[in-house]
GUKOLZA-892261 format. One record per residue (C-alpha): residue in one letter; x, y, z. Coordinates in steps of 0.2 Angstrom, whole numbers, plus 2048, in hexadecimal, padded with zeros to 3 digits. Layout:
<recs>
AXYZ ...
</recs>
This chain:
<recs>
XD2EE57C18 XD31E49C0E XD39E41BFD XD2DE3CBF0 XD30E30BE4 XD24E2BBD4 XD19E36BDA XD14E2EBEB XD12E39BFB XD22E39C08 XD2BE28C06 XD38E2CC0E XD33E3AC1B XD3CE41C2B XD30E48C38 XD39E4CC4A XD4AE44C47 XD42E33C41 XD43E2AC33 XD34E24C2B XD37E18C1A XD25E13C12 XD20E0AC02 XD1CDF9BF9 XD2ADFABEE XD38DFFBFB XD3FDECBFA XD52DECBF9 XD5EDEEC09 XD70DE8C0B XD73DD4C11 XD80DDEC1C XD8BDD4C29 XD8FDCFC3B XD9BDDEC3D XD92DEBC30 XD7FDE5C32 XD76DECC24 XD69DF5C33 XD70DFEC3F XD70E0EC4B XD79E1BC4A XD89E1DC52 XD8AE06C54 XD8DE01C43 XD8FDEFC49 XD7FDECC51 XD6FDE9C47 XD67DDFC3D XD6FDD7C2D XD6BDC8C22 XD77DBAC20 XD71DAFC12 XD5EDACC0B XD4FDAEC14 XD5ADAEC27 XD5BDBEC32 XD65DC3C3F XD6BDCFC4C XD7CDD2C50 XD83DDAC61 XD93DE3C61 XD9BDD9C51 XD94DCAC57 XD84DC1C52 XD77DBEC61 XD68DB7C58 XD61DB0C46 XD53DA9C41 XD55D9EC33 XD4ED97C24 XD43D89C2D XD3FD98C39 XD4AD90C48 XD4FD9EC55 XD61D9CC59 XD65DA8C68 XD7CDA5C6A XD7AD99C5C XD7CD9EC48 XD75D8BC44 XD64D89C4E XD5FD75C4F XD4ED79C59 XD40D85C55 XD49D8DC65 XD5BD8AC66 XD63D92C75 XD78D90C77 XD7BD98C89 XD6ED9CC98 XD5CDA0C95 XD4CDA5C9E XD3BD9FC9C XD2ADA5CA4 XD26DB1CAF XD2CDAACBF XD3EDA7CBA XD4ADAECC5 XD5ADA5CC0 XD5FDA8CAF XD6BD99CB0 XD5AD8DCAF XD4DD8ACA2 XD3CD8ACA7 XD2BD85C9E XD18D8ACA8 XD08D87CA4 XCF8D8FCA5 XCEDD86CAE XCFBD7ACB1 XCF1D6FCBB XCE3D68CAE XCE6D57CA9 XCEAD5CC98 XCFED60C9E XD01D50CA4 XD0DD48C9B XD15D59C96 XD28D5AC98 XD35D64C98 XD47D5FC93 XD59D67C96 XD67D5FC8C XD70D57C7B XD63D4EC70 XD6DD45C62 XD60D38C5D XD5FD33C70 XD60D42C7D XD69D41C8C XD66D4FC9A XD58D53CA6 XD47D52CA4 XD38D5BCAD XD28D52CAA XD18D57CB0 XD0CD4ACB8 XCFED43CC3 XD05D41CD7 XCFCD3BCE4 XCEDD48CE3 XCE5D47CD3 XCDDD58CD2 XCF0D5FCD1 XCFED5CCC4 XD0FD56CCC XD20D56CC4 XD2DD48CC4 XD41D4CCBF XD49D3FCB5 XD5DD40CB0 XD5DD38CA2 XD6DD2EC99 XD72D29C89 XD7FD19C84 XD85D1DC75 XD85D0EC6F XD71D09C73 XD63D11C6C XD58D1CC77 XD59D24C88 XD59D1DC98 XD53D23CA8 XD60D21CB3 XD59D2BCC3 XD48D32CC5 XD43D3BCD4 XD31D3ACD6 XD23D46CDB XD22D3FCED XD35D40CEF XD38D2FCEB XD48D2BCE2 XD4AD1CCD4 XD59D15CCC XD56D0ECBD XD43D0ECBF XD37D1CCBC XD28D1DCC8 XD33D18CD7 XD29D11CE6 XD34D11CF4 XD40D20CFB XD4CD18CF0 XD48D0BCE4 XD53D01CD8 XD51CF8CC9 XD58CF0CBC XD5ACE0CB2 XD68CD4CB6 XD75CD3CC4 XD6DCE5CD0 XD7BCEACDA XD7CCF9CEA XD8DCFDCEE XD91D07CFD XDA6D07CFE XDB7D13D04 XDC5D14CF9 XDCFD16D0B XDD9D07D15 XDDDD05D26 XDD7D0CD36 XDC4D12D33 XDC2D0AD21 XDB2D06D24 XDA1D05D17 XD90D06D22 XD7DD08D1E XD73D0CD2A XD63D0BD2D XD57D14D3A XD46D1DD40 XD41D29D48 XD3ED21D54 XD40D0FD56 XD50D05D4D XD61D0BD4A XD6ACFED41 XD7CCFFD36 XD81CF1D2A XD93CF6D2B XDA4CECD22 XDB7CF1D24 XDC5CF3D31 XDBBCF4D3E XDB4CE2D3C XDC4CDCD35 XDBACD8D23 XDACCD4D26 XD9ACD8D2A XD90CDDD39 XD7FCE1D3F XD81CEFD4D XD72CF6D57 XD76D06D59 XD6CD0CD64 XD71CFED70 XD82D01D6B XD83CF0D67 XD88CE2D5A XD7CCD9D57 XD81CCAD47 XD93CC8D3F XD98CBED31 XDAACBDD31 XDB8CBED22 XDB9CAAD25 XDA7CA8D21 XDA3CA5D35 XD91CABD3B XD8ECB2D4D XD80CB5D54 XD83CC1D65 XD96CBFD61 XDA2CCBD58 XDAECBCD58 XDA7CADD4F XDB2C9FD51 XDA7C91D45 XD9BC91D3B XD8EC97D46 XD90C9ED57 XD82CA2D62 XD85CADD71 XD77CB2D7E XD7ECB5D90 XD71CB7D9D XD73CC5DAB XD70CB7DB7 XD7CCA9DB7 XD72C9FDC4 XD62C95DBE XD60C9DDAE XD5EC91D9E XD5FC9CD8E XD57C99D7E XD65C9BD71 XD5CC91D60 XD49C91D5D XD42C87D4F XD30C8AD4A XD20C82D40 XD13C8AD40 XD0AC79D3B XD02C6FD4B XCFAC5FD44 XD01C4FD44 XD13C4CD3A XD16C5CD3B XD28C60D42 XD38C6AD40 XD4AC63D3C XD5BC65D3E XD68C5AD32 XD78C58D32 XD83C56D23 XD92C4CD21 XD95C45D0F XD86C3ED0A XD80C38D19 XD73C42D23 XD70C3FD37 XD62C4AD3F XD57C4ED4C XD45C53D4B XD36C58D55 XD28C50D4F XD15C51D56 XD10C3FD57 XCFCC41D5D XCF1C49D54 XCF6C5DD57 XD00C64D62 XCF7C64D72 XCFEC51D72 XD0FC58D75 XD1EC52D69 XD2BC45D67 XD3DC49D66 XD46C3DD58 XD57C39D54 XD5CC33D43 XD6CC2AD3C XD71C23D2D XD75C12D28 XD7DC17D16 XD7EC27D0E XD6EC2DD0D XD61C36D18 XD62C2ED29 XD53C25D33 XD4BC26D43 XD57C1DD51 XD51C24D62 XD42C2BD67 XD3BC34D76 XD2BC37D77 XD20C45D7B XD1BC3BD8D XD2EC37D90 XD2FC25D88 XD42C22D80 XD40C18D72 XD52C11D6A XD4DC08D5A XD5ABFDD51 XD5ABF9D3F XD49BF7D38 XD41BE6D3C XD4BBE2D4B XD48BE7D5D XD47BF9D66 XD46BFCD79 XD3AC08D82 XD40C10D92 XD30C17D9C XD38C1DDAA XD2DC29DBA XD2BC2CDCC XD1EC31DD5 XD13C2FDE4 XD06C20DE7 XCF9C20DF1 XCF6C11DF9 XCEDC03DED XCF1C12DE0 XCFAC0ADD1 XD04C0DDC1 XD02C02DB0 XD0BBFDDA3 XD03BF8D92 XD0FBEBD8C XD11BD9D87 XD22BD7D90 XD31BE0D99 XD39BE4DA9 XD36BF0DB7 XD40BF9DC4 XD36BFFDD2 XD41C0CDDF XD37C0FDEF XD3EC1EDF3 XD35C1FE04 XD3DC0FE0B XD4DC0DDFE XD48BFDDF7 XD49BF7DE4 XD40BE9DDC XD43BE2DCB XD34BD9DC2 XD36BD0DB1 XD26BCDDA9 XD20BC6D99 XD0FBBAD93 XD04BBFDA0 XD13BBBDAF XD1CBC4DBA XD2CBBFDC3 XD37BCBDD1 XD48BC5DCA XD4FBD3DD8 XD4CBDADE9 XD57BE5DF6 XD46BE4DFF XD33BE6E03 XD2CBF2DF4 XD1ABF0DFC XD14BEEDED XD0FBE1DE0 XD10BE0DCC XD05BD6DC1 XCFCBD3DAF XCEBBDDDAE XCE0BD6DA0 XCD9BE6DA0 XCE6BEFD9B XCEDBE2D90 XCFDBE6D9B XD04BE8DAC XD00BF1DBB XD0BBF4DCB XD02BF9DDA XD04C00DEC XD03BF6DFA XD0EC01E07 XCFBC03E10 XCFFC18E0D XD07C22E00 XD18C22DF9 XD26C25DEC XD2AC1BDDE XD35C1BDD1 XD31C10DC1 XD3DC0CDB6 XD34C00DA6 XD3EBF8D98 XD35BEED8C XD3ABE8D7B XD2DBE5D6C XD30BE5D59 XD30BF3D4F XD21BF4D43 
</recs>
């Protein structure tokens, strides 16, 4: 059963309560309207399809529009102005595997050929530059795989672009201001980088800690606040222990929470008998000759020092101990000297005299003897087996015993051999002696 028209078989026909419309020149339909759509089932009069201006369709639900596709062909879904070819105003689902219909997804087939690197996925306002979160398929550390990195994503108003604030890497890794972050947590930027780790509270327990620690091995916090008075600590805290504090006055301790100068070094050993503690080590690497460490001391512009020095040719010579003053305000020069075989050297200025005290004691075998390789001086024998002292001055090939509380058995005269002196034993068995050399020669 149908209605004919211009001849033409059933262009309007119903067969079985449905409603069958056919025919190329069947064109014209109402524009209808959100509440009346010119489409619509029977019984809802304000749900169907209607046409709002030229070459746009849409569908209203209940009185209210729910999707148009425009003029450009954009898809709005809750929008009647699409800006995207999809423009979705509200929660949406995409892909198979979505279960949350408060996310937006995006798969791929065969998501792990190398053509989907560099593929992305973003969730937020674009207005020339986007700001939001963005999902951005990459290689990780296998490269037969795809990995995903998740950027947020900020935009200054008043600069151009976007700008990766955070990124959170494949690997877990996060990045401030940088987007293939290296470390845990890398930060980068230009200019002044700051970390700030602070309480708004005061008080009792106002604290700001970091703290860093294995699984293992190390448990250390970096801490500030009341409970170090303002200022900040190193605390081992598996030792339970402080460990370095710079006080609020600028005052540095080393095994000390209470720093009273500059630098306080505090190392107490558990035996308070025979126990010499090292609390200062300074170290060169460097063992050939002239090579040394220093310590100056700085008042005004004059600088006094003390310096270890090696004097042979490497280290295996030993090394001299130096003290240094200064004469004006400048950098001072070497004064006293102690050599690596126990010679004290106290120079005076430069081109005048210095004295050399070479002092020992030791036991002599009989006709055993001690020299001493100089042009003149003065010696003090002690024999410390029978008590006695000796004072010899000598000097152009001479020798003269100025002094004596009695017999030294032993004698003291110039050796051409040795360009020098040599004292011997002539007890007739072994003894003690005790030298004590002063000689006085010009500085070179």
């Amino acid at each position: 059963m149908g209605i004919q028209i211009n001849g033409q078989t059933d262009i309007i026909s119903a067969i079985d309560g449905s409603l069958t419309i056919q025919g190329a020149d069947f064109t014209a339909i109402a524009a209808g309207s959100t509440a009346a759509p010119s489409i619509s089932p029977t019984g809802d009069s304000n749900t169907g399809i209607f046409f709002p201006s030229a070459d746009t369709v849409a569908i209203a639900e209940g009185g209210v529009e729910a999707l148009r596709i425009d003029s450009s062909g954009n898809l709005g879904i809750g929008t009647d102005n699409p800006e995207a070819t999809l423009d979705v105003r509200g929660s949406a689902q995409f892909g198979s595997n979505a279960v949350d219909t408060t996310s937006i997804e995006k798969t791929f087939s065969s998501s792990h050929v190398a053509a989907n690197r560099g593929a992305k996925i973003r969730i937020g306002l674009n207005d020339g530059s986007f700001a939001g979160v963005e999902v951005q398929n990459t290689v990780g550390s296998n490269g037969s795989f795809n990995s995903q990195n998740v950027h947020l994503i900020n935009h200054n108003g008043g600069v151009a672009g976007d700008t990766y604030s955070l990124t959170s890497r494949y690997d877990g890794n996060i990045g401030i201001g940088i987007t293939n972050p290296t470390e845990k947590t890398h930060i980068s930027g230009t200019g002044d980088i700051k970390l700030r780790v602070g309480t708004t509270s005061s008080g009792v327990n106002a604290n700001a800690a970091l703290n860093l620690t294995t699984a293992s091995e190390g448990n250390y916090t970096i801490q500030t606040g009341n409970a170090v008075s303002g200022g900040l600590r190193f605390y081992d805290t598996t030792a339970d222990a402080e460990r370095v504090r710079v006080s609020a006055a600028g005052s540095f301790g080393i095994g000390t929470g209470n720093p009273d100068e500059i630098l306080c070094v505090s190392k107490s050993s558990p035996d308070p008998f025979n126990t010499v503690l090292t609390h200062l080590k300074l170290i060169n690497g460097a063992g050939n000759q002239g090579a040394g460490n220093r310590i100056q001391f700085l008042t005004g512009a004059a600088t006094s020092w003390i310096q270890s020095i090696v004097a042979g040719a490497n280290s295996t010579s030993g090394s001299d101990l130096v003290f240094g003053t200064p004469s004006t305000g400048t950098v001072g020069t070497e004064r006293v000297r102690i050599t690596s075989t126990g010679d004290f050297n106290i120079t005076q200025t430069p081109g005048r005299y210095s004295v050399d005290v070479n002092p020992g004691a030791t036991s002599i075998a009989n006709n055993g003897t001690v020299d001493f390789a100089t042009a003149s001086g003065m010696l003090v024998v002690n024999n410390h087996t029978n008590g006695n002292v000796t004072i010899y001055i000598c000097g152009g090939g001479t020798v003269t015993a100025v002094a004596n509380t009695g017999s030294n058995v032993g004698s003291f005269s110039y050796n051409s051999g040795i360009n020098g002196y040599r004292w011997t034993n002539n007890s007739g068995s072994t003894a003690i002696f005790g030298f004590f050399f002063v000689r006085t020669r010009a500085n070179a």
